[in-house]
N, C-alpha and C positions, 0 to 999 in steps of 0.2 A: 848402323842404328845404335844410339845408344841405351844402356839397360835399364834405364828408366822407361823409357819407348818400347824394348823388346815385353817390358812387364807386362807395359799398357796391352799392346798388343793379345801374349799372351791368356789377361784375363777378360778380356772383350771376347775374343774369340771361342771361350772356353761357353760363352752363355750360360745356358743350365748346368746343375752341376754336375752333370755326366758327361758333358758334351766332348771335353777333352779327354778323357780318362780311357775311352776305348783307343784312342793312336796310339798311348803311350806305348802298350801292347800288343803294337802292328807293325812288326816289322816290313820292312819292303820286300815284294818279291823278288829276291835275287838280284837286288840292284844296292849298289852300295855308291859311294861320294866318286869313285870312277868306276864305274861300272853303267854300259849296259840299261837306259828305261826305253821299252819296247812298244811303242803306242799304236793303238788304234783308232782310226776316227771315222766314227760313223755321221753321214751328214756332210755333202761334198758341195753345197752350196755356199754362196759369198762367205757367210759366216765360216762355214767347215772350212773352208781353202785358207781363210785367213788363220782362225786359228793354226791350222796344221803350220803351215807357216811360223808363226811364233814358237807352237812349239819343237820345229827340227830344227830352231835357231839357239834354242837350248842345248849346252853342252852335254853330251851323253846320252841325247833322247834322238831319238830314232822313229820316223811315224813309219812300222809295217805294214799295215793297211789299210784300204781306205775302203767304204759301202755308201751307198746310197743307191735307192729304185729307180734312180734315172739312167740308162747307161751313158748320156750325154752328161751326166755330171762327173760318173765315171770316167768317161774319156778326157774330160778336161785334167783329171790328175795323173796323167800319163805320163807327165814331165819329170813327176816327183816331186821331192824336197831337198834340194842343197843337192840336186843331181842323185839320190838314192829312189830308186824307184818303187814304191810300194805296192803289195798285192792288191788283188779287187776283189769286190765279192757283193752279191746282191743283197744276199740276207746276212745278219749278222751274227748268225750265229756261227758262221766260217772264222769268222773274228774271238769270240766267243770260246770256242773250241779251241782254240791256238793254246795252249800251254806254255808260252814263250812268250807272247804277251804281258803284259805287268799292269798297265791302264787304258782305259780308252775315253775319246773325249766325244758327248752325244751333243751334237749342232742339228740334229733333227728340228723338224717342224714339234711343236709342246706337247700334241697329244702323245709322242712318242719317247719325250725325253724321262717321263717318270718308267715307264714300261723297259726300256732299254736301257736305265739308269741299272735299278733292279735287276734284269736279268745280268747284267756286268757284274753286281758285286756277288750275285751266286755264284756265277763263274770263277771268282777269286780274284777280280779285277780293280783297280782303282777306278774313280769316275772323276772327270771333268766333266761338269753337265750344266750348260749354257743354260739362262737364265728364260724365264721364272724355270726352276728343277720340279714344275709339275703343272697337268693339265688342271687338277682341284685340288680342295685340302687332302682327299680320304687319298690321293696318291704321294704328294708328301709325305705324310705320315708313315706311310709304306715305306718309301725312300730310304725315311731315315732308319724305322728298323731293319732294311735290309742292310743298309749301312754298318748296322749296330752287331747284327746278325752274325754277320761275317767280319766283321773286324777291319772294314775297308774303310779307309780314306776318299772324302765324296767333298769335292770342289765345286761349289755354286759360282756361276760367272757374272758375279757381281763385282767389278775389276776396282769398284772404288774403296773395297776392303782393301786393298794392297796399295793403295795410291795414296804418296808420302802427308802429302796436303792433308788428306784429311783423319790418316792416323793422327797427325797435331792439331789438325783442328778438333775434333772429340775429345780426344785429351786435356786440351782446353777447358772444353764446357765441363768436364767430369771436376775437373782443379775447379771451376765456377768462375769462370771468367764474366759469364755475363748471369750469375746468379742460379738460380732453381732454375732450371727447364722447364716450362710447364708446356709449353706449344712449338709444335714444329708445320710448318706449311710447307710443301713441294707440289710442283706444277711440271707440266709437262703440254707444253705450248709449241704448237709447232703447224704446216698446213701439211696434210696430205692429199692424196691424191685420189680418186675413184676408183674402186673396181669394177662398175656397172654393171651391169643385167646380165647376167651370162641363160645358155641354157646347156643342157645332159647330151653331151654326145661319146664318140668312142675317145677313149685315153690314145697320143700318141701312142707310136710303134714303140720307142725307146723307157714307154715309164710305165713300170709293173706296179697298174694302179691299184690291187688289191696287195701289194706288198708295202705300199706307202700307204695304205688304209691302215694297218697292222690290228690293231683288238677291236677297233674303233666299229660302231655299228655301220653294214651295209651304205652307202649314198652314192647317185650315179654320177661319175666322172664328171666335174665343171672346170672349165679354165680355169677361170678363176676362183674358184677352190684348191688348187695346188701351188707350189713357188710359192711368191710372196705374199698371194690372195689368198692363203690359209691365216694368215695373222688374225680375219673378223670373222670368224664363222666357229660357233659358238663349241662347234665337235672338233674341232681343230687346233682352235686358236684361244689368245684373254686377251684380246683386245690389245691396243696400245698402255692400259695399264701394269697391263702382263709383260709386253712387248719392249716397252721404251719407259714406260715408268719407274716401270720393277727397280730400277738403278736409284734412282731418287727417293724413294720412299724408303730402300734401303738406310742409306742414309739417314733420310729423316727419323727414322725407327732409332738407328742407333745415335746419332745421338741425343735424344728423346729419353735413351736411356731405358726403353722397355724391353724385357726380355720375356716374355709371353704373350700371347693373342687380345686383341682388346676384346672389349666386354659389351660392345654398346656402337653397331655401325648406323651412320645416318647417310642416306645419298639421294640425290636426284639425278637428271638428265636421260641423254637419249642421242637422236641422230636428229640432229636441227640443222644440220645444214647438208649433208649427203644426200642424194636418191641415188641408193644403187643395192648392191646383196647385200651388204656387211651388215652384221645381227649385232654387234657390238656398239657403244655409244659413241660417239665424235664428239659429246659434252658430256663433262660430268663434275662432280663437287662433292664430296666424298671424305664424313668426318668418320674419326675412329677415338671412342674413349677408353684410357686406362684405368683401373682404381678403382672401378664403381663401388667394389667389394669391400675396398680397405685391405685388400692385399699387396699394397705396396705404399709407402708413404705419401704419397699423394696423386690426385687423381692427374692424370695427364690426355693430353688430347695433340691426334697427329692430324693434317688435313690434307689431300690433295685433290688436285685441282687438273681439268684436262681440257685443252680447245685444239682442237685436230683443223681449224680452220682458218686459222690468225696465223701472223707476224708481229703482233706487237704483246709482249711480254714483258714483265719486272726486270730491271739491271741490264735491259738489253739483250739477255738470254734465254734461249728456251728452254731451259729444263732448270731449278735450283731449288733451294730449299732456305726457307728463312727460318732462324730458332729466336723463338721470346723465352726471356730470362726476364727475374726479378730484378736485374738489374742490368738489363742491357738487351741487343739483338746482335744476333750474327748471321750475316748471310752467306751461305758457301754454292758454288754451282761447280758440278764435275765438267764444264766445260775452263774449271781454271780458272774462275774469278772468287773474291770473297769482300764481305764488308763487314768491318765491328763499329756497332754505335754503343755506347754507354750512355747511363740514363739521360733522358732530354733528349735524345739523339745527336749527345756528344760527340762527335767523330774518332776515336781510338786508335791506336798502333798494335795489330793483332799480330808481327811478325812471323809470317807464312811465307813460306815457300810455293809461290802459286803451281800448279800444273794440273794437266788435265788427267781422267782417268786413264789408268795405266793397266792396259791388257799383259805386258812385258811383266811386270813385276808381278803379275797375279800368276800368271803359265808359271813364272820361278818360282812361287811361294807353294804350291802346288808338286811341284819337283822335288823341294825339297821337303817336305811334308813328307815322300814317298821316303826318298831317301832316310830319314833322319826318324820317322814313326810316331812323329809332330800332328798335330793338328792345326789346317791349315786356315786361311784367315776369313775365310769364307762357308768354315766347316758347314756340312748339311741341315744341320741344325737353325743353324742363324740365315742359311738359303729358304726352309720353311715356313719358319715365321715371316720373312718378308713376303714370299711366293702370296702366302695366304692369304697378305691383307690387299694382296691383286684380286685374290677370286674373293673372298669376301666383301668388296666393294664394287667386284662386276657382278655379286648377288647382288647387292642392295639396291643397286642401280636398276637393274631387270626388273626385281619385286617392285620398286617405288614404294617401299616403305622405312622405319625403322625396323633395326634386328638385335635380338639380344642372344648373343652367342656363349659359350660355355669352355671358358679356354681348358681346361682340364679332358674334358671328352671333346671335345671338337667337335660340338654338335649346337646348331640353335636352340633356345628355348621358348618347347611347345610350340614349337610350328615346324611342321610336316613340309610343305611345299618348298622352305627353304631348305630343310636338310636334303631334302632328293637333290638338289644342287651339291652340294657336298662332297658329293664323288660322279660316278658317272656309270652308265649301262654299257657291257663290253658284249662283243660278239662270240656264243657260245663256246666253249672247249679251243679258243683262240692260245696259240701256243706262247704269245706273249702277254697277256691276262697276267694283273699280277694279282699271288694270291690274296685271301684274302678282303679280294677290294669289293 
């Protein structure tokens, strides 16, 4: 990378301006450029296994444990990684407890990734924490002060930070390739599938269902409430815009160019085409404005978009983001395509390196974050602000209203019903409760 690009990098990443300033001060635990990083990963589902994967493909990293409440996902990691066999453990506080540990990566279901994020970096742990890094905003915010707290290093798995394409592409729009930014639109078009009608019966033998509940209020065991049917269910899950959005709108956000919470959400939609559990929407349209206030040079406005029941999409793909400039549009999709039109919808020569997002170079960036006491490109910070504007737009979408929010306290304005959304009610004196919340 050259140091024009490392700069870029650099001051994107940094966001606010504290955001970088606590790594600088963080040395790695006991891990140095050949030496020794000691991982833990909790969450042994698709995602878990994959990551682990990536990361014992990393030179010097080591995955020693693995957890999850299923023991059948447990057994599937018997094999190891690169032939090294890792410990098991149900709860993760066995993990946790290790002193010889260094980081851990949380692939849990979402209600658990803020809760176990947090309890990691009291422990004196780094975090990999799989995307969105929280179930609401009031746990976010937690996140990041626990982050701050302790001096840890917290990796959001938003992989299109580290992915070459679109470090140049933002770069780009920042030089004003295609003028002022003022709008960015991301979509996330795709069909799923049903989870139907389930009812309350006993949890398999193998899945210690109040240890996969963890702070979460009481609810009786459904099929499809656990694995992959946790994604719609509202104590659970955010929806596919939590789920598969979150990537997109990252993007869109950044380069959009905003680094704080918008001011002003408008949404509609619902489940228009599903009959089944899922509490989450299958449509939605979902604006976000920046500026109201005049705290930033000009207003700007992000928009995304969701049809959980189509195949036919913009550019042929399902998920992208299109950016309007004063003088021109650019369209980029982390599945590795991009378009530049200049004014008229001149057609352009944007010279991009196309490729898709890149999990590899995100697990490295992340590595070397530890190593080096860097802040990584995906810091917890800039995972926040995107996370948020998942659950601030599966507010707006719920309420069916406008909402005028408060980016400073993190609170709507003058409406009650919306802030109880906010955060969330946890199950009394629950030992992963994070404080606080």
């Amino acid at each position: 990378m050259n140091n024009n690009r490392r700069q870029f990098l650099q001051d994107t990443t940094a966001g606010l301006a504290t955001t970088a300033a606590f790594a600088c001060s963080s040395p790695a635990i006991g891990a140095t450029a050949n030496e020794e990083v000691v991982v833990g990963l909790i969450g042994c589902g698709g995602r878990g296994s994959y990551l682990g994967g990536v990361f014992s493909n990393v030179k010097n990293v080591r995955i020693a444990w693995v957890s999850d409440a299923d023991k059948s996902r447990l057994k599937s990691m018997e094999k190891g990684f690169n032939g090294r066999i890792p410990r098991a453990a149900r709860d993760i506080r066995e993990i946790l407890d290790d002193k010889s540990v260094d980081a851990v990566i949380v692939a849990t279901p979402d209600h658990w990734h803020a809760p176990a994020a947090i309890l990691a970096c009291d422990a004196g742990k780094h975090v990999y924490v799989e995307k969105p890094c929280s179930h609401n905003v009031r746990e976010g915010r937690l996140l990041v002060d626990a982050a701050r707290r302790n001096k840890r290093i917290v990796q959001h798995g938003t992989q299109v930070r580290s992915t070459q394409m679109m470090i140049d592409a933002v770069q780009k729009l920042r030089e004003g390739v295609i003028g002022d930014v003022l709008v960015s639109k991301a979509w996330n078009i795709q069909r799923r599938g049903s989870i139907g009608h389930g009812r309350p019966s006993d949890p398999p033998a193998d899945l210690d269902y109040e240890l996969w509940l963890g702070p979460t209020p009481q609810k009786p065991y459904q099929s499809n409430r656990v694995h992959s049917g946790w994604h719609w269910w509202y104590d659970f899950g955010t929806g596919d815009m939590g789920n598969d959005g979150v990537h997109d709108i990252d993007y869109a956000r950044w380069g959009l160019g905003v680094e704080t919470h918008p001011e002003r959400i408008v949404a509609l939609g619902g489940k228009y085409f599903f009959d089944d559990d899922q509490e989450f929407p299958d449509t939605q349209q979902v604006t976000f404005e920046y500026g109201r206030n005049g705290k930033q040079d000009k207003r700007r406005m992000l928009i995304y978009e969701q049809r959980l029941w189509s195949t036919n999409y913009p550019f042929n793909v399902d998920s992208g983001v299109e950016f309007y400039g004063t003088k021109g549009k650019l369209f980029l999709s982390r599945r590795g395509k991009a378009q530049f039109l200049g004014e008229r919808n001149q057609p352009m020569e944007l010279n991009l390196q196309l490729q898709p997002q890149d999990a590899e170079s995100h697990v490295a960036n992340f590595i070397d974050a530890i190593r080096n006491g860097t802040s990584p490109n995906a810091e917890i910070e800039i995972g926040h602000l995107t996370a948020s504007l998942c659950h601030l737009g599966n507010i707006a979408t719920r309420l069916g209203r406008s909402l005028e929010f408060d980016p400073q306290i993190e609170q709507f304005i003058d409406d009650d019903e919306a802030n109880r959304l906010v955060g969330r009610s946890y199950r009394d004196d629950h030992w992963a409760t994070p404080k606080n919340a």
